[in-house]
C-alpha positions in Angstrom: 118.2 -204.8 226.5 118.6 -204.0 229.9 121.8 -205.3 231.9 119.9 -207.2 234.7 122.4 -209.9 235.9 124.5 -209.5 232.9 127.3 -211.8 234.0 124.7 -214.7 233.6 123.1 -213.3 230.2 122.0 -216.1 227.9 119.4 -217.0 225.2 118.1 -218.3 228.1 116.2 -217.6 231.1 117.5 -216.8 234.9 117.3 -219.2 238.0 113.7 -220.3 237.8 112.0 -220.9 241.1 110.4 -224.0 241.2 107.6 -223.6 242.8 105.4 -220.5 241.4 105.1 -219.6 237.9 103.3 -216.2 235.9 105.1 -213.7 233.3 108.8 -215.3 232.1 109.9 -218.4 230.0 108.2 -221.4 231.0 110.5 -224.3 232.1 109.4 -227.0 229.3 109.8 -230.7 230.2 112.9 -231.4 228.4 112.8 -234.4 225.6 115.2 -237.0 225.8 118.3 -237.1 223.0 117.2 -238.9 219.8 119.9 -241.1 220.6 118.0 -242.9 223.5 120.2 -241.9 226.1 118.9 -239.8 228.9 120.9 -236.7 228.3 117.8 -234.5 228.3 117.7 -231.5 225.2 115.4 -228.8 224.9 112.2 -228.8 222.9 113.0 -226.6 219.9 108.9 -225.9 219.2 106.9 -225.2 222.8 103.7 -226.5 221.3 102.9 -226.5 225.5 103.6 -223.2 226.1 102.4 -221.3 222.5 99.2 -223.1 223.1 98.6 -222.2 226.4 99.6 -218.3 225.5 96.9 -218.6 222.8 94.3 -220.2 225.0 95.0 -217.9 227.4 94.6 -214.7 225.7 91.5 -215.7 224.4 90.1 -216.2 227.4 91.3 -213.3 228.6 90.0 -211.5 225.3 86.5 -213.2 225.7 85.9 -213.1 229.2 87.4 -209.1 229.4 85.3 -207.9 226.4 82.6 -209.9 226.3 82.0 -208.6 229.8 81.8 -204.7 228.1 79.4 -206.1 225.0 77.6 -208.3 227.5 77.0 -204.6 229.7 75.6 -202.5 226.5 73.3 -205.4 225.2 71.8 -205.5 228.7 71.7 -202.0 229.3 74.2 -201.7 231.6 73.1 -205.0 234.1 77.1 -205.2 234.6 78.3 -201.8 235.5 81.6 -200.0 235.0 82.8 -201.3 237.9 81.7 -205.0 237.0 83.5 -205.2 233.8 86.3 -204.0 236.0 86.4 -207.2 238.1 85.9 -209.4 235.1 88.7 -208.4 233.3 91.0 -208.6 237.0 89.3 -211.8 238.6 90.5 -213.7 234.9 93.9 -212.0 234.8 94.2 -213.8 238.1 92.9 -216.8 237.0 94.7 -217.4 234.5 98.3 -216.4 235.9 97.3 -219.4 238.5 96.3 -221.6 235.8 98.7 -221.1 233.0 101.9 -219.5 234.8 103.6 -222.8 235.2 103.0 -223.5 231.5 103.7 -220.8 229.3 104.5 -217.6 232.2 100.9 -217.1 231.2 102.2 -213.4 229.4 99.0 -213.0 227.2 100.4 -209.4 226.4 103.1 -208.9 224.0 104.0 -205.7 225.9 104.8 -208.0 229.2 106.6 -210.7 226.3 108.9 -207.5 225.0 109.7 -206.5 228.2 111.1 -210.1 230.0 113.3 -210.1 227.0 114.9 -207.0 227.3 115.1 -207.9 231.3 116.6 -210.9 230.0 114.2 -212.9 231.4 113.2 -214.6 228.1 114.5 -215.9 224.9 114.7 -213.7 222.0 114.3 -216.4 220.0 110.6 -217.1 221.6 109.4 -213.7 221.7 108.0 -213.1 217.9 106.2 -216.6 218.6 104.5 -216.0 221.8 103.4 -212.7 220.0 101.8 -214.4 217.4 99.8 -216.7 219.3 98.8 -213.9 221.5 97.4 -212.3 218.6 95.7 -215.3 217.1 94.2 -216.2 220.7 92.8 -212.3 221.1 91.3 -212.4 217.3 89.8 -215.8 217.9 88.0 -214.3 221.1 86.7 -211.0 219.4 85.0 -213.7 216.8 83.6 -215.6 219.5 82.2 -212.7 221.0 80.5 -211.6 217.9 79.0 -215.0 217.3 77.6 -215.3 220.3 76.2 -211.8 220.8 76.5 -210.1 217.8 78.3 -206.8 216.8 78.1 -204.5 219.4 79.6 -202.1 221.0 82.7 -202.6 218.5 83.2 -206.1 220.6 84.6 -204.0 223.4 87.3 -202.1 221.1 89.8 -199.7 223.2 88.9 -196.1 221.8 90.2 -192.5 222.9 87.7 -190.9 224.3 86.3 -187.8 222.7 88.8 -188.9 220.3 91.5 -187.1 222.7 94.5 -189.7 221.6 97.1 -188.0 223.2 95.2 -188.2 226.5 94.7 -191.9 225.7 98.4 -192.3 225.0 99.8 -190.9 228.2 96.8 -193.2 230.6 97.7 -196.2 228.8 101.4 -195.5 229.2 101.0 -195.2 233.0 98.9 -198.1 233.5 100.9 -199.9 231.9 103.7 -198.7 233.4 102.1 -199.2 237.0 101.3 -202.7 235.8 104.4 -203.5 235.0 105.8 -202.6 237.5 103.9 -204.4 239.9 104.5 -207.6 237.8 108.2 -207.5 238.2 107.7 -206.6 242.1 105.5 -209.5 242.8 107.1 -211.9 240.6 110.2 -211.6 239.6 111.5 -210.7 242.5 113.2 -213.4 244.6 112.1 -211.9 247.7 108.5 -210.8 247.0 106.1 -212.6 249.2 105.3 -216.2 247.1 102.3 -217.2 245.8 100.4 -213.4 245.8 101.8 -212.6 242.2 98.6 -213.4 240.5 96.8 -211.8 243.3 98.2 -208.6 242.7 98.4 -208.3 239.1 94.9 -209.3 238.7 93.8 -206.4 241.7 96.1 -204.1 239.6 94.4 -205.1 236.3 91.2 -204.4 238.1 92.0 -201.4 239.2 93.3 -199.7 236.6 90.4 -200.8 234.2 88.0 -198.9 237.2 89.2 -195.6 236.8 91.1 -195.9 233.6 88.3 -197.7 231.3 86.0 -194.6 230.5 89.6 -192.7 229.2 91.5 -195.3 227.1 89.7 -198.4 227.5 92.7 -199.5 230.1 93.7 -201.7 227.4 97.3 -202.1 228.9 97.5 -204.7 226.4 98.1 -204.4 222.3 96.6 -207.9 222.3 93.7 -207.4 224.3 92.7 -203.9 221.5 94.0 -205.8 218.6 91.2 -208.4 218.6 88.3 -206.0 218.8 90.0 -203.9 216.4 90.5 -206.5 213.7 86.9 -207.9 213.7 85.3 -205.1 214.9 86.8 -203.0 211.8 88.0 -200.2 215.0 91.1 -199.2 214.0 90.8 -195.4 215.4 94.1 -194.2 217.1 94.8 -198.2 217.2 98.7 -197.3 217.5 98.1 -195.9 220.9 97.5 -199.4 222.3 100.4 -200.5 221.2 102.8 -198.2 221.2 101.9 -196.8 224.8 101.8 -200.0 226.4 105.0 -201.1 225.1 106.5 -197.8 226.2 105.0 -198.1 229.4 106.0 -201.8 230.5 109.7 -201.0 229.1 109.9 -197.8 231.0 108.7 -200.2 234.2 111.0 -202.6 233.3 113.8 -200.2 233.4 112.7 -198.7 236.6 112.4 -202.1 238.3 116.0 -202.9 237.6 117.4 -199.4 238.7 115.6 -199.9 241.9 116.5 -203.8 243.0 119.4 -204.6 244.8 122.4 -205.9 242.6 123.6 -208.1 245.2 120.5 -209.9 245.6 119.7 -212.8 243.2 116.4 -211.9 241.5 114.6 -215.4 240.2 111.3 -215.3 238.1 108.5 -216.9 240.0 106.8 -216.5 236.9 109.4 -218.5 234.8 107.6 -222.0 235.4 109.6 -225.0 235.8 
C-alpha cells in the first residue's frame, strides 16, 4: 500500500467531505447499537452500497456496450465517435448518481487502487469486486437478449491480435484515468462538483482514440462481462492485468506529486 497520510492509516477511510461523492468508501448511515441506545455502530454488510456498485456497473456495462452492438446491428448508425460519448456521458451519470452511495467505483481497478491509497477498507474490497462483476455479467446478458449475439456483445479484443500493443494502451489509459480521478476527486483542493465531469470527458476520450486498439476497456469489469457470455476470452488477461497496473502506477504518481502538508479528503468518499 501506499503511505498516503500514514499517521491516520486505518481500516477505514480518510476525512470524507460531505458534500460530493465518486470513487472511495461510501459513508453508510450508521445503525443504531442493538442495545437501543443511540451510540451509532457501523453496518457490517453495505447492502446500500454493493447494490448500487452492482447496479451501477451494469448500467455502465449495458449502456457502454450495447452502444458498440447497437452500432454493428445498424450498420454503423452510431459511429466510433458515438459509442465514445455513450460510454463517457454514463460514466458521468452515474458518478452523479451513485457517488454518494457506493463511490460509484464500477471498476475493480479504481476499488484496488483507493485501497492501496488507503482510501478504502480492505476488508470491502473483494466484495465491491464481486458485485462489479455480477453487475457487468448481468449487463452482457441483457444485451444479448435484447439484441442478440453480435459483435461478441462489445468484447475488448487486441487488435490484429497485437496483445502487447493492447497491453501498453490499456495501461496508459488507465493510467491517465486514474490519474485524473484522484486529481479531481480526491483531492481536497480540486475544484468541487466537476469530478464526474472530468472523468466521464476522460472516459470519453480515451475510448475516441483508444477504442479501435484495445477496446479502451480501462476496466477488467467492463471486458469481463462480454467475455464471459460472449465466450471472448482472447488475450482477456490484458484487461486486467494492464488496467490494474495502470491505475496503481497513477495512484503512486498522484501521491508523489500532492503536497504532504495539505490534507487530501475524498470527494468521492460519500457521507
Amino acid at each position: 500500500m501506499f503511505p498516503v497520510l500514514a499517521d491516520k492509516r486505518s481500516d477505514e477511510p480518510i476525512s470524507p467531505q460531505p458534500s460530493e461523492a465518486a470513487v472511495s468508501r461510501p459513508a453508510s448511515a450508521p445503525a443504531r447499537a442493538p442495545s437501543g441506545s443511540d451510540t451509532p455502530v457501523e453496518s457490517t454488510w453495505p447492502r446500500r452500497e454493493l447494490l448500487a456498485e452492482a447496479v451501477g456497473t451494469f448500467v455502465l456495462v449495458f449502456a457502454g456496450t450495447g452502444a458498440v452492438v447497437v452500432n454493428a446491428v445498424s450498420g454503423g448508425a452510431l459511429t466510433h465517435l458515438g459509442i465514445s460519448f455513450v460510454f463517457g456521458a454514463v460514466v458521468a451519470a452515474l458518478i452523479y448518481t451513485l457517488g454518494h452511495i457506493s463511490g460509484a467505483h464500477i471498476n475493480p481497478a479504481v476499488t484496488l487502487t483507493l485501497w492501496a491509497l488507503g482510501r478504502f477498507p480492505a476488508r470491502r474490497v473483494v466484495p465491491y469486486m464481486l458485485v462489479q462483476l455480477a453487475g457487468a455479467a448481468a449487463a452482457s446478458v441483457a444485451v444479448l437478449v435484447c439484441f442478440g449475439n453480435q459483435a461478441k456483445l462489445g468484447a475488448t479484443l487486441p487488435l490484429a491480435g497485437n496483445w502487447a500493443q493492447a497491453f501498453a494502451v490499456e495501461l496508459l489509459l488507465t493510467f491517465i484515468l486514474m490519474l485524473v480521478i484522484c486529481g479531481s476527486a480526491l483531492d481536497a483542493r480540486a475544484p468541487r462538483g466537476f469530478a464526474g465531469l472530468a472523468i466521464g470527458l476522460t472516459v470519453g476520450l480515451e475510448a475516441g482514440f483508444g477504442g479501435p486498439i484495445s477496446g479502451a476497456s480501462m476496466n477488467p469489469a467492463r471486458s469481463f462481462g462480454p467475455a464471459l457470455v460472449a465466450g471472448a476470452w482472447e488475450a482477456h488477461w490484458v484487461y486486467w492485468l494492464a488496467p490494474i497496473a495502470g491505475a496503481l502506477l497513477a495512484g503512486w504518481v498522484w501521491h508523489q506529486m500532492r503536497d504532504p502538508l495539505e490534507e487530501t479528503s475524498s470527494r468521492l468518499d460519500g457521507g
